[in-house]
Predicted model as a PDB file, atoms N, CA, C, CB and O in Angstrom, pLDDT in the B-factor column:
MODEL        1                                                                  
ATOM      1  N   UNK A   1       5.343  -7.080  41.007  1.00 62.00           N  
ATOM      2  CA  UNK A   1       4.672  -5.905  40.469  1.00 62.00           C  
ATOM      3  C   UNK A   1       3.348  -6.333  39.847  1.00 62.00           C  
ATOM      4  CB  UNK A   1       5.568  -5.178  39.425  1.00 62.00           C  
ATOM      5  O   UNK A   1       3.365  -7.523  39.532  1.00 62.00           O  
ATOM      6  N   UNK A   2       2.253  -5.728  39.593  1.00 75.00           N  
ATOM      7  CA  UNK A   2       0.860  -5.417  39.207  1.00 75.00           C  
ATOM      8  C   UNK A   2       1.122  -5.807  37.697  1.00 75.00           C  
ATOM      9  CB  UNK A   2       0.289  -3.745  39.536  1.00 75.00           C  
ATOM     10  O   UNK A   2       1.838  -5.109  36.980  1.00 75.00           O  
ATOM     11  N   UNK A   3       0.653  -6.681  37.362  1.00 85.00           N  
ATOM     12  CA  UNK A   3       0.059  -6.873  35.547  1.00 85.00           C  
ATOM     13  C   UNK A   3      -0.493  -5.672  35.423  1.00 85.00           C  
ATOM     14  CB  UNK A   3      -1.264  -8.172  35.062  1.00 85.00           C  
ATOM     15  O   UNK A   3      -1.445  -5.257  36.084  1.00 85.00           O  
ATOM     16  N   UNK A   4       0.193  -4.997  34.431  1.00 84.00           N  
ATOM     17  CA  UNK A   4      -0.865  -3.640  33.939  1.00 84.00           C  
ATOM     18  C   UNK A   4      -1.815  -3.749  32.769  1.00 84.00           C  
ATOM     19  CB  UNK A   4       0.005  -2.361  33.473  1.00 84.00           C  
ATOM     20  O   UNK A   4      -2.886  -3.183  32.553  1.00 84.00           O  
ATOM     21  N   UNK A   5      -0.917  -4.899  31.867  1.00 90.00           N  
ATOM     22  CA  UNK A   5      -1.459  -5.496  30.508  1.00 90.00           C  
ATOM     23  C   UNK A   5      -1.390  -4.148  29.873  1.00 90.00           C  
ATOM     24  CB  UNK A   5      -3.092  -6.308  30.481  1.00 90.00           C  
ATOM     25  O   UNK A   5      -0.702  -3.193  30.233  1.00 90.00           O  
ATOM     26  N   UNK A   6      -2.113  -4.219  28.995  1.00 93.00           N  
ATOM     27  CA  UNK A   6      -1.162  -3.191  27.723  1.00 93.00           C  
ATOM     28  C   UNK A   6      -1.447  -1.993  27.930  1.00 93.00           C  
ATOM     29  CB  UNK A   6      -1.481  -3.351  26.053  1.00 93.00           C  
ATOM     30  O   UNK A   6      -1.631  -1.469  26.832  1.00 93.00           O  
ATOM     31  N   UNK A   7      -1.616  -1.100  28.937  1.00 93.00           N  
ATOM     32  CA  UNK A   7      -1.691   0.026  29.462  1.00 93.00           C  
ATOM     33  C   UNK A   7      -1.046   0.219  30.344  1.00 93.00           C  
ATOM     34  CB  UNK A   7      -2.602   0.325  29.714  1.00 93.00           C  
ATOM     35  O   UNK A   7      -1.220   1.040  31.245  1.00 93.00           O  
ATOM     36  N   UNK A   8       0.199  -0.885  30.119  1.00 93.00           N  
ATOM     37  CA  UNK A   8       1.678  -0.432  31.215  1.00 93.00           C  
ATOM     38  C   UNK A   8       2.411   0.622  30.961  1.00 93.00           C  
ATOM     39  CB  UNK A   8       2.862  -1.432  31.261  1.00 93.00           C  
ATOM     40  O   UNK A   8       2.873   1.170  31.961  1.00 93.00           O  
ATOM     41  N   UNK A   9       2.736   1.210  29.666  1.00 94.00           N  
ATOM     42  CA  UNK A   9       3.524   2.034  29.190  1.00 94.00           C  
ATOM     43  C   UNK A   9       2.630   3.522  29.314  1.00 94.00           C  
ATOM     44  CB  UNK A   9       3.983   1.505  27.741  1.00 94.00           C  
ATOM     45  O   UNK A   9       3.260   4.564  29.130  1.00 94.00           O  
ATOM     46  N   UNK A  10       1.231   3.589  29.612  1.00 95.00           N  
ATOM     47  CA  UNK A  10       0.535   4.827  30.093  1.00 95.00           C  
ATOM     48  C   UNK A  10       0.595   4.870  31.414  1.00 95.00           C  
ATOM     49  CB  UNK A  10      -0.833   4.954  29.712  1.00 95.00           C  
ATOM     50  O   UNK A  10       1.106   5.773  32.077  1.00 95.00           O  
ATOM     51  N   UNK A  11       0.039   3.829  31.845  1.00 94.00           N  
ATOM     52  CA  UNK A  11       0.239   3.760  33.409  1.00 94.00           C  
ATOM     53  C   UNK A  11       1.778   4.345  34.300  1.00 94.00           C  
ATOM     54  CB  UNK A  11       0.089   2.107  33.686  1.00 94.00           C  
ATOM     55  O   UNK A  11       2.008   5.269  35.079  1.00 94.00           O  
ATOM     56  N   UNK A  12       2.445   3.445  33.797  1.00 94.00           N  
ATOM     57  CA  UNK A  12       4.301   4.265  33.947  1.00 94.00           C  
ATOM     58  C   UNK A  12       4.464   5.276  33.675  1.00 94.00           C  
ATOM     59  CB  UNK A  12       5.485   3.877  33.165  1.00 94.00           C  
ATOM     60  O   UNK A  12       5.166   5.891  34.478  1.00 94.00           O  
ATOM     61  N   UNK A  13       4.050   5.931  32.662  1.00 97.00           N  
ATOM     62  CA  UNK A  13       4.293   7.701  31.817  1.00 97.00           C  
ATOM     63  C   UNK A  13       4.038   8.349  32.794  1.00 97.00           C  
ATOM     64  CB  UNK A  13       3.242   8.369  30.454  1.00 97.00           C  
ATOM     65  O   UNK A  13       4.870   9.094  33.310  1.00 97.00           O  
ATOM     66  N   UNK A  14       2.392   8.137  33.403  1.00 97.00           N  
ATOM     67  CA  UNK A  14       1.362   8.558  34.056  1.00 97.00           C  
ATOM     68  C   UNK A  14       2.372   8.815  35.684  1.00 97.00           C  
ATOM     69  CB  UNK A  14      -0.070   7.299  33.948  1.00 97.00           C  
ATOM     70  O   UNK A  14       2.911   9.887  35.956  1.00 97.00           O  
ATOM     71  N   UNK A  15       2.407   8.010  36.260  1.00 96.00           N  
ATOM     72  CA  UNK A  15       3.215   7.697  37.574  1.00 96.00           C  
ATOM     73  C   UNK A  15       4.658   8.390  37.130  1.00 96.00           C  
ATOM     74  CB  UNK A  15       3.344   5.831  37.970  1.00 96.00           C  
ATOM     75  O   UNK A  15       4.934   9.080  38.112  1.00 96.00           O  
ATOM     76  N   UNK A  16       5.668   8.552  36.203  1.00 98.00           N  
ATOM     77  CA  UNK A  16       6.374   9.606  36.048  1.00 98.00           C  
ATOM     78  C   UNK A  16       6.154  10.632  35.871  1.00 98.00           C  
ATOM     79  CB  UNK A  16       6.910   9.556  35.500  1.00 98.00           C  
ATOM     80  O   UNK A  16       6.915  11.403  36.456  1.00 98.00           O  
ATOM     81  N   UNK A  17       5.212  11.183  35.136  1.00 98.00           N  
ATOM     82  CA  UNK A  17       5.420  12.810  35.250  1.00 98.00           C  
ATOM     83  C   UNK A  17       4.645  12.861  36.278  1.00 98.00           C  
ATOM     84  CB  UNK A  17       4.986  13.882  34.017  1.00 98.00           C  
ATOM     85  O   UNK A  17       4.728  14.041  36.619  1.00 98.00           O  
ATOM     86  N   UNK A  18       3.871  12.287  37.068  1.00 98.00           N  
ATOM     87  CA  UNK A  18       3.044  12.866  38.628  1.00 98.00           C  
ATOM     88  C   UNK A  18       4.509  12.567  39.464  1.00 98.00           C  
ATOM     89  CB  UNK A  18       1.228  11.621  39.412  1.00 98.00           C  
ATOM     90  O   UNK A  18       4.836  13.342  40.363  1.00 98.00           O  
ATOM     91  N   UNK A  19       5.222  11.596  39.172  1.00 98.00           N  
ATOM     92  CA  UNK A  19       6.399  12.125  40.900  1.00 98.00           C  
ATOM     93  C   UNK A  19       7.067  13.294  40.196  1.00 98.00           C  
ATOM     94  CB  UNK A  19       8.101  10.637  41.667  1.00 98.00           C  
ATOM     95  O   UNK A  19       7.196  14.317  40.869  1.00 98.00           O  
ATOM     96  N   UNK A  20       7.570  13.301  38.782  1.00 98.00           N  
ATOM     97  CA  UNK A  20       8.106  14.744  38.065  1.00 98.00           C  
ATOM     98  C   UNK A  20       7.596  16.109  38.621  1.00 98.00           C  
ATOM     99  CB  UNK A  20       7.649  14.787  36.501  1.00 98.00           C  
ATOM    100  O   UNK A  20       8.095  17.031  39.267  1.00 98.00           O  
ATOM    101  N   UNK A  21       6.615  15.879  38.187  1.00 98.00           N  
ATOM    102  CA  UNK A  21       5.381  17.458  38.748  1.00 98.00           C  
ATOM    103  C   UNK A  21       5.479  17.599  40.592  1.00 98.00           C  
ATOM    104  CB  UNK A  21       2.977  16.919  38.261  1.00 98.00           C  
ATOM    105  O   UNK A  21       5.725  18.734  41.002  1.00 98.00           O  
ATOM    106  N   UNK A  22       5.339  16.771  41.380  1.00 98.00           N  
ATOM    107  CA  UNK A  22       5.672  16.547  42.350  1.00 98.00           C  
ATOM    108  C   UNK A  22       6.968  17.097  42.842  1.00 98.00           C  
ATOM    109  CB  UNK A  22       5.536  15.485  42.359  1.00 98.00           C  
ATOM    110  O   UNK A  22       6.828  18.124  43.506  1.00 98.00           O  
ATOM    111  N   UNK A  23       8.424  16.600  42.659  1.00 98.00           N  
ATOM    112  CA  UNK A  23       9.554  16.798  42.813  1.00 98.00           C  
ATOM    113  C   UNK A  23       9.397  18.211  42.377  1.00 98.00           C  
ATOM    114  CB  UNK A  23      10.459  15.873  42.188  1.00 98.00           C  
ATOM    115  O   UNK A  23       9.631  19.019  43.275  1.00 98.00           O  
ATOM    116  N   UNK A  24       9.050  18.732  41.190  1.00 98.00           N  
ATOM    117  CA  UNK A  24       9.339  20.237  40.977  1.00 98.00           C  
ATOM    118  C   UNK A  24       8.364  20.962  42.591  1.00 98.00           C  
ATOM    119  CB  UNK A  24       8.526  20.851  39.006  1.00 98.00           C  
ATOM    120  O   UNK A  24       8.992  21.695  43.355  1.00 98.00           O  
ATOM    121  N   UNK A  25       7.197  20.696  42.817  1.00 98.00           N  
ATOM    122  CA  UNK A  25       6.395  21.771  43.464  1.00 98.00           C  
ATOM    123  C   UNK A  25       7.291  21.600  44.632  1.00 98.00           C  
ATOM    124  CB  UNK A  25       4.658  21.590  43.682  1.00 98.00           C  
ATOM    125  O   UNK A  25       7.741  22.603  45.185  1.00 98.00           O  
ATOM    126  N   UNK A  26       7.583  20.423  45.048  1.00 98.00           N  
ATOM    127  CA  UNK A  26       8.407  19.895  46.979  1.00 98.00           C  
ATOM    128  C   UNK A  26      10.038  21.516  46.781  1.00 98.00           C  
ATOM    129  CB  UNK A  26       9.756  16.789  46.904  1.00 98.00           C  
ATOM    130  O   UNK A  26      10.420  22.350  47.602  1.00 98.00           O  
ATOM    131  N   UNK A  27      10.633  21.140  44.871  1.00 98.00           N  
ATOM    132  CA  UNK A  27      11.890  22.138  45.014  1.00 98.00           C  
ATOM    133  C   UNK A  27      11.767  23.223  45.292  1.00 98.00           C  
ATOM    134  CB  UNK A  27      12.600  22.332  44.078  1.00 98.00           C  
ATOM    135  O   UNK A  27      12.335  23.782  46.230  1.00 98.00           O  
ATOM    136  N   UNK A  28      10.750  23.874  44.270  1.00 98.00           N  
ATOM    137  CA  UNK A  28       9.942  25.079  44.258  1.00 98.00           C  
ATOM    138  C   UNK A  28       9.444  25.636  45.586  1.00 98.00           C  
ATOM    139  CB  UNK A  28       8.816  24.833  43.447  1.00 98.00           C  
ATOM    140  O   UNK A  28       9.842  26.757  45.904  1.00 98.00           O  
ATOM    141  N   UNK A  29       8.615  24.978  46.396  1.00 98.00           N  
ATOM    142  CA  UNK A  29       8.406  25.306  47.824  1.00 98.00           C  
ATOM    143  C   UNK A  29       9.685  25.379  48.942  1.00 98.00           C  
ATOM    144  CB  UNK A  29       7.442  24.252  48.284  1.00 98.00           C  
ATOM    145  O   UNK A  29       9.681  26.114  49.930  1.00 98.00           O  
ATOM    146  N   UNK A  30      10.653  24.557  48.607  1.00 98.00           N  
ATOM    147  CA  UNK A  30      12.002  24.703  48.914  1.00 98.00           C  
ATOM    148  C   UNK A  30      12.801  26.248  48.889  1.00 98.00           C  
ATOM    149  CB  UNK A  30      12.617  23.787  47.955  1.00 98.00           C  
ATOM    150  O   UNK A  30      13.258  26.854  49.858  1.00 98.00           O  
ATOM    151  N   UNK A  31      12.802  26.608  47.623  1.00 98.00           N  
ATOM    152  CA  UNK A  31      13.238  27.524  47.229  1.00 98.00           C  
ATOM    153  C   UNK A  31      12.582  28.903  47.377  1.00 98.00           C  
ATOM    154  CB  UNK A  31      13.444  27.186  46.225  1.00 98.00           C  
ATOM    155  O   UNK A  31      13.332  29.766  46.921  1.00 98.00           O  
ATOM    156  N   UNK A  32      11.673  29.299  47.760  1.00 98.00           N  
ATOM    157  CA  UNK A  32      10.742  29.947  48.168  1.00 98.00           C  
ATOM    158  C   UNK A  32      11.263  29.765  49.435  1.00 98.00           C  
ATOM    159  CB  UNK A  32       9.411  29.603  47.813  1.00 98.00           C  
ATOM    160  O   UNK A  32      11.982  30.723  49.720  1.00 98.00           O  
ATOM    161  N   UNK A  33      11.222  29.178  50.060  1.00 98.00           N  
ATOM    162  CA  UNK A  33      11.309  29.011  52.003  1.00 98.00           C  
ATOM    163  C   UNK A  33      12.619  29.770  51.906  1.00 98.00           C  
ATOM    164  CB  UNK A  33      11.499  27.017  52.993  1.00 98.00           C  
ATOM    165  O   UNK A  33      12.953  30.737  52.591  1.00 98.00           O  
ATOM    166  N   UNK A  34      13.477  29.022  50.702  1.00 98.00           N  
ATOM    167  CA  UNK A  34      15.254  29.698  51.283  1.00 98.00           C  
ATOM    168  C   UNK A  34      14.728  31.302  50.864  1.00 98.00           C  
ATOM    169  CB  UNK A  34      17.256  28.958  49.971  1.00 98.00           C  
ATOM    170  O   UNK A  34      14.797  31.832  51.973  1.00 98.00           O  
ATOM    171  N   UNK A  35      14.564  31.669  50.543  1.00 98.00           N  
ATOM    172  CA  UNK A  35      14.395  33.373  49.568  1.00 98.00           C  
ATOM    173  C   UNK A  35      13.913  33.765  50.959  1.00 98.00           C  
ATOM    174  CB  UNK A  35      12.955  33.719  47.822  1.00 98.00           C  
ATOM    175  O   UNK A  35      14.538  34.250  51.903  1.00 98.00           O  
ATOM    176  N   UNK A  36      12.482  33.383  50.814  1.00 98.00           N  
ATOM    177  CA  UNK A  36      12.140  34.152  52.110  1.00 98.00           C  
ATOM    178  C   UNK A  36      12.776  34.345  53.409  1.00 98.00           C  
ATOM    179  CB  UNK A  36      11.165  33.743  52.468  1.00 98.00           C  
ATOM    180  O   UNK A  36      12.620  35.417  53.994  1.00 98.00           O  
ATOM    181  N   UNK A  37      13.393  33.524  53.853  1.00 97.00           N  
ATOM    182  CA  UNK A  37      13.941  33.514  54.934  1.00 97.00           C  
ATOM    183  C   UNK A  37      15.648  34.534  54.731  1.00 97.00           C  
ATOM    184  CB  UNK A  37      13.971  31.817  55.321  1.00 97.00           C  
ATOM    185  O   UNK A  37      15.997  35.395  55.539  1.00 97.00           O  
ATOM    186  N   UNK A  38      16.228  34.247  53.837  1.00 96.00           N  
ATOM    187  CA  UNK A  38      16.932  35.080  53.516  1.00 96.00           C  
ATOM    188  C   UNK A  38      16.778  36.669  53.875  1.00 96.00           C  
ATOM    189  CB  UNK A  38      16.943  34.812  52.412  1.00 96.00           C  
ATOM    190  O   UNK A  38      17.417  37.474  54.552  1.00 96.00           O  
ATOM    191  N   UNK A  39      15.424  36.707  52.952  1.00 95.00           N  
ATOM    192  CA  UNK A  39      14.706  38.367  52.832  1.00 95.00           C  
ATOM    193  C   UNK A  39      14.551  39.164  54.310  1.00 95.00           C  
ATOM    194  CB  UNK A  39      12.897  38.249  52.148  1.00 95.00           C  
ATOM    195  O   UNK A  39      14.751  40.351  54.567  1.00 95.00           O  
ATOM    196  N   UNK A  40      14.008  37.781  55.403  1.00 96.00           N  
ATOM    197  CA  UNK A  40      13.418  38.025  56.356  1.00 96.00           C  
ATOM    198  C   UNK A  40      14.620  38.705  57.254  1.00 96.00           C  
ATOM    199  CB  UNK A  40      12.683  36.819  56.817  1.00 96.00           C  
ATOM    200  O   UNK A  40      14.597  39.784  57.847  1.00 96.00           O  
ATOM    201  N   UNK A  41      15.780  37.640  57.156  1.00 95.00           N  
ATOM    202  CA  UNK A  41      17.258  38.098  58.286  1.00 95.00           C  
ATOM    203  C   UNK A  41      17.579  39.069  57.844  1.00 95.00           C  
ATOM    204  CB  UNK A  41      18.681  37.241  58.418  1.00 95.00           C  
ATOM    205  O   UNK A  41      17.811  39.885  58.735  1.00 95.00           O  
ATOM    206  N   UNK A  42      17.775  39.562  56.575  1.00 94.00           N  
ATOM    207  CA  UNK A  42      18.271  40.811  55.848  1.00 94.00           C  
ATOM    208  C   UNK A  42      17.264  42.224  56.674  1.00 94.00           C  
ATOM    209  CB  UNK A  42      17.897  40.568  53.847  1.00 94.00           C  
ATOM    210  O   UNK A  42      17.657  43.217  57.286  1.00 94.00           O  
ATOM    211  N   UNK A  43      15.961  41.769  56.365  1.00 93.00           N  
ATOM    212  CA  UNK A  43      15.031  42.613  57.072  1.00 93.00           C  
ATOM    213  C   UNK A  43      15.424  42.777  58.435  1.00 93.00           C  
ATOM    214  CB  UNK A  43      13.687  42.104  57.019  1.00 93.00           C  
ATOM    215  O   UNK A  43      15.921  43.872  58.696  1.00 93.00           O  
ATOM    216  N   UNK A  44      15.287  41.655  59.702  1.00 93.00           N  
ATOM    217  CA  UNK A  44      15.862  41.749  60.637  1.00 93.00           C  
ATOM    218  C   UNK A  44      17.133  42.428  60.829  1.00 93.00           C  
ATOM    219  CB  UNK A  44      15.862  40.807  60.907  1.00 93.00           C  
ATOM    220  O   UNK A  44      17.228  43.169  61.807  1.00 93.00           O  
ATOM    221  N   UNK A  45      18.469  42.243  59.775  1.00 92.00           N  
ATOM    222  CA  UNK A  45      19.491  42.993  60.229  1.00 92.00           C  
ATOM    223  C   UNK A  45      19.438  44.060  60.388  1.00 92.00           C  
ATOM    224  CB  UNK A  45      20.314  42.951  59.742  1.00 92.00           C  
ATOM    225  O   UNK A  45      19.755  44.800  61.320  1.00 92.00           O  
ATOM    226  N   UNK A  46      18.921  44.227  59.232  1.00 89.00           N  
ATOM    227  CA  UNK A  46      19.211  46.038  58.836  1.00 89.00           C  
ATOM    228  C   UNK A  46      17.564  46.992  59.100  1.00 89.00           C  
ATOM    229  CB  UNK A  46      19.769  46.216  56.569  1.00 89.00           C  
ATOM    230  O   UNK A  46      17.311  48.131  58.708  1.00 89.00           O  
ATOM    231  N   UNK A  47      16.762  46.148  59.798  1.00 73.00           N  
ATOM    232  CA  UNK A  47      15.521  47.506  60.282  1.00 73.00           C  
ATOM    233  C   UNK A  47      14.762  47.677  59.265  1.00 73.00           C  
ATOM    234  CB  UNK A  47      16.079  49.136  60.631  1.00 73.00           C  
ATOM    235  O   UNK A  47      13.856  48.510  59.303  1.00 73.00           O  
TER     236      UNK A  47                                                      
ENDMDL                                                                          
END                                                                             
């Protein structure tokens, strides 16, 4: 691993909440796809 020297513990923070923030938008866009698609067959069934 990379010597960060004493701006390891920002650097790490930093690189956790960006994959954090990340992982939420990837679920979020997830969850959105299921809804919609849901909405969409419902639409399709029933006209």
């Amino acid at each position: 691993m990379m010597d960060l020297g004493k701006y390891a513990g920002t650097v790490l923070a930093a690189y956790g909440v960006s994959l954090l923030l990340l992982t939420g938008i990837i679920w979020q866009s997830w969850a959105a796809n299921v809804r919609a698609r849901r909405e969409l067959e419902k639409y399709e069934k029933n006209g």
